[in-house]
C-alpha positions as CSV (number, residue, x, y, z in Angstrom):
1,X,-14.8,-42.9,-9.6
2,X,-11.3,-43.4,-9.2
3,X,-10.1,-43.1,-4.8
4,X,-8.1,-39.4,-4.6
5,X,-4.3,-40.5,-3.5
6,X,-1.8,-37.2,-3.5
7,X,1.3,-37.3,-2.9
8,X,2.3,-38.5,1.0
9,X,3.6,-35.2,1.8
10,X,0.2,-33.4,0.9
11,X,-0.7,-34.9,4.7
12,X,2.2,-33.4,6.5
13,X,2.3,-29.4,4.8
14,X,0.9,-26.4,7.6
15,X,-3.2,-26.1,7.8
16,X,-4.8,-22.9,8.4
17,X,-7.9,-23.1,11.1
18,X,-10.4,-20.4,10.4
19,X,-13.9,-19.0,12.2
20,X,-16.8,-18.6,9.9
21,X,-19.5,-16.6,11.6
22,X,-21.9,-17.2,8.8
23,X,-21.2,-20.9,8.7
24,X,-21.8,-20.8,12.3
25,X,-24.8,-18.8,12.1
26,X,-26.7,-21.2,9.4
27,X,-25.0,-24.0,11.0
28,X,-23.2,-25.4,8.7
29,X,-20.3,-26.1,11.1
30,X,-20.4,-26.5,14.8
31,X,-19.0,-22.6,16.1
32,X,-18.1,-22.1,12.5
33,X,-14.8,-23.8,12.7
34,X,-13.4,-24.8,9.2
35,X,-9.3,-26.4,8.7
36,X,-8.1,-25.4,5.1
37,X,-5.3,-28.0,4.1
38,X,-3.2,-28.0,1.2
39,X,-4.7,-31.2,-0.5
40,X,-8.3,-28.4,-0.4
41,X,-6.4,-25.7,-2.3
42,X,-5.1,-28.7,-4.6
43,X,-8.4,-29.5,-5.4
44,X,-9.8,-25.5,-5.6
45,X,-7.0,-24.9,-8.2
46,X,-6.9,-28.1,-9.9
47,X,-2.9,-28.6,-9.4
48,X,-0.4,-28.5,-7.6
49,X,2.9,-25.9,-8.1
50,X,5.4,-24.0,-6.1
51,X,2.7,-20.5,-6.6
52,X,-0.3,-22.8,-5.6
53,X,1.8,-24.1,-2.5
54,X,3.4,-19.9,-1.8
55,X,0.2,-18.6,-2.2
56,X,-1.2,-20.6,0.7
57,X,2.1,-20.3,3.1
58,X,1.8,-16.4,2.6
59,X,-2.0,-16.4,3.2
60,X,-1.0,-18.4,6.6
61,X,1.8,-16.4,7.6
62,X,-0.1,-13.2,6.9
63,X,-3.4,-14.5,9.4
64,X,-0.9,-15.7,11.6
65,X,0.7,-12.3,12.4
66,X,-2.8,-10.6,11.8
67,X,-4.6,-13.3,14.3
68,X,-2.2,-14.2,16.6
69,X,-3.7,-17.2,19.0
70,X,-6.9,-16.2,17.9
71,X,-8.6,-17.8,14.8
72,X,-9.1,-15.5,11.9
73,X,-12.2,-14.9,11.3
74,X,-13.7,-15.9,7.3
75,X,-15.7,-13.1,5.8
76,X,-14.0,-10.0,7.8
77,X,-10.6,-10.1,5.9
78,X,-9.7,-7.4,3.1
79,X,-7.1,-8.9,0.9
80,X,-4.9,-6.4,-1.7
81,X,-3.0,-7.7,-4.6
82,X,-0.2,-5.7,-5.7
83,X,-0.5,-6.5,-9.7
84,X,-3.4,-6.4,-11.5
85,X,-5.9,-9.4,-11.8
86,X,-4.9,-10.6,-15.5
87,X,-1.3,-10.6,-14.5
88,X,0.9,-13.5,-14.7
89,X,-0.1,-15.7,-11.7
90,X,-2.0,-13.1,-10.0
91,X,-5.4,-14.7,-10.2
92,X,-4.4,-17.9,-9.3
93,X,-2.5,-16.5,-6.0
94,X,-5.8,-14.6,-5.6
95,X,-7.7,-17.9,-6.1
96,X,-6.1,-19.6,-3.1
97,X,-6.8,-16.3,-0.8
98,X,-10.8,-15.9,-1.5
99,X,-10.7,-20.3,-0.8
100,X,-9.9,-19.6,2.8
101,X,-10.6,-15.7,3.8
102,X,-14.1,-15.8,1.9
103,X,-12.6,-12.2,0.5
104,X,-14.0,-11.5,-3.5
105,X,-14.2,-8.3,-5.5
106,X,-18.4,-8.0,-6.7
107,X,-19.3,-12.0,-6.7
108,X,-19.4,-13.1,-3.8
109,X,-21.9,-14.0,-0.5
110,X,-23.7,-10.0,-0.5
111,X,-24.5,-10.9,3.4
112,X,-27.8,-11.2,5.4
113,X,-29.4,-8.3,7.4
114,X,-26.1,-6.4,6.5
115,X,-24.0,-9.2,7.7
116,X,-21.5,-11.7,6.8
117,X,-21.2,-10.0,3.6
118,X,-18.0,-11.4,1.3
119,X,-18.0,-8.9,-1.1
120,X,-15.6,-5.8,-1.8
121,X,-12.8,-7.5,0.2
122,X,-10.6,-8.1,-3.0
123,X,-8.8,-5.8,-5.0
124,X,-6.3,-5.5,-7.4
125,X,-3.6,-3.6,-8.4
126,X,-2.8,-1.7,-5.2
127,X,0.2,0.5,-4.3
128,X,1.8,-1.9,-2.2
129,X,5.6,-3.2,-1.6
130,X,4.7,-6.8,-1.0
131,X,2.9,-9.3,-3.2
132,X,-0.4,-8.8,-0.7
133,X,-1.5,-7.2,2.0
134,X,-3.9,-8.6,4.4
135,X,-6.3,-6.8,7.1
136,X,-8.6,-7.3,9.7
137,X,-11.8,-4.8,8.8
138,X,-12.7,-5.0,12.6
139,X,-9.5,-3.3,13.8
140,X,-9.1,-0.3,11.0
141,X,-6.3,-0.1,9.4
142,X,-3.9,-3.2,10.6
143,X,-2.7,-4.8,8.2
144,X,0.2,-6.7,7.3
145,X,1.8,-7.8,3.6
146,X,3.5,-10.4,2.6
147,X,5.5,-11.9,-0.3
148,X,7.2,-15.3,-1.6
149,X,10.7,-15.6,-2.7
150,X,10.4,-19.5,-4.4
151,X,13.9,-18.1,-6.4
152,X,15.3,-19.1,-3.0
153,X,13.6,-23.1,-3.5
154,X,15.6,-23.8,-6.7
155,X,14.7,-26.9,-8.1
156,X,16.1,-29.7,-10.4
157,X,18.1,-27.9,-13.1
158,X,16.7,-30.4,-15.7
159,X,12.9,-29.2,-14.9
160,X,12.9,-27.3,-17.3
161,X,13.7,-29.4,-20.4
162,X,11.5,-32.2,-19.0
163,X,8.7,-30.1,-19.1
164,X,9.5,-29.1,-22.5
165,X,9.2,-32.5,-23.7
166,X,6.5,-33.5,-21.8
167,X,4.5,-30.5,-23.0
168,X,5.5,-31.7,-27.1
169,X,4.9,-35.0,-26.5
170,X,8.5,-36.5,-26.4
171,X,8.8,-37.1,-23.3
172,X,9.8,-41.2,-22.3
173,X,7.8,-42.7,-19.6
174,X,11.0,-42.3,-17.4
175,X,11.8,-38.4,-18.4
176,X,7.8,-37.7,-17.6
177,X,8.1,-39.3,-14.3
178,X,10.8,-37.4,-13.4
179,X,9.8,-34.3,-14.0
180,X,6.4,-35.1,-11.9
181,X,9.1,-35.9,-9.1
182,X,11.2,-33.3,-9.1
183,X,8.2,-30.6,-9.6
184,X,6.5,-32.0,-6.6
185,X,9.7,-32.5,-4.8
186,X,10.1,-28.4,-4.9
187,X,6.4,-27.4,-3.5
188,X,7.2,-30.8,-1.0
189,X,10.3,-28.7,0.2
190,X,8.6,-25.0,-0.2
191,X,5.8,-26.4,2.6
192,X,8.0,-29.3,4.7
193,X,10.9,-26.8,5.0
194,X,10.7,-23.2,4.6
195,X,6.6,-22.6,5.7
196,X,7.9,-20.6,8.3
197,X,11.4,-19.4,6.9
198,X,11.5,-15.3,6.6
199,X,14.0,-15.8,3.6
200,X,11.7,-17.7,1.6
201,X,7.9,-16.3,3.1
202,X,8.4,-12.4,4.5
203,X,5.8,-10.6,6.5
204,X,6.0,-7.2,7.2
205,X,3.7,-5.2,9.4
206,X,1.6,-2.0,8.0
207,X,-0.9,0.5,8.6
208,X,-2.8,2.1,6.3
């Protein structure tokens, strides 16, 4: 089997560092300490796009502001998205949250001893402003939401048609590589340069 190589910038993008009590408790980690990086959600969602790369910067920002200093803890997190799961890119923002909060709707881990339990931490098509809203279930009601503004990260004006052709089949050797660049060059600049810019990733704090 062919050696993984992503693109260089894969290596420099922002981690998240998370606590897992149930991987700590069947130790499957030592004190249950897991790094998600962006080459993991690559792999999880099979590619590699500016709602791949926004959805893991807003689950980031959002545990930052929630967590603090602290690490977030895996498995106590309730995630909310604001559309409903069939829509548009919903699931696959969705997708990258349950990789690193552990948060599902019915399928996931159902807990042991009535702990660590994963499930009924997702939902769907909740009366929110922002994209999602993330909160702690150990402190009630503190939550904060977030959203991704990737009309801000324009990208090569020519995407568009390259794509086209590539997707038909006319696309030259040279046109194909260039659209690979320049779609990669646009997720390279949403994590590189605007992770932690409030124009392009907001958080807002709430309360339920």
């Amino acid at each position: 089997m062919p050696v993984e190589s992503f693109p260089p910038f894969f290596a420099e993008a922002p981690v998240i560092d998370m606590q897992d009590p149930l991987a700590e408790f069947l130790g499957a980690v030592e004190a249950g300490r897991l790094r998600y990086r962006y080459e993991d959600v690559v792999r999880m969602a099979g590619h590699s796009c500016p709602t791949v790369a926004s959805a893991f910067l807003m689950t980031r920002a959002a545990l930052r502001r929630l967590y603090g200093d602290e690490a977030p803890r895996r498995g106590e997190i309730r995630v909310e998205m604001r559309e409903r799961r069939d829509a548009g890119v919903t699931g696959v923002v969705a997708a990258v949250a349950t990789f690193v909060t552990g948060a599902t709707e019915d399928s996931g881990f159902p807990g042991l001893g009535g702990r660590f339990g994963r499930r009924e931490r997702l939902f769907f098509g909740r009366p929110i402003d922002g994209e999602m809203r993330f909160s702690r279930i150990d402190r009630d009601g503190f939550g904060v939401e977030v959203a991704a503004h990737l009309q801000r990260v324009g990208g090569d004006p020519r995407m568009s048609m390259w794509m086209g052709r590539s997707l038909h089949g006319e696309a030259s050797d040279e046109e194909t590589a260039a659209f690979r660049s320049a779609w990669q060059d646009r997720v390279r600049r949403l994590l590189i340069e605007h992770a932690d810019d409030p124009e392009v990733i907001e958080v807002r704090d709430e309360r339920t």
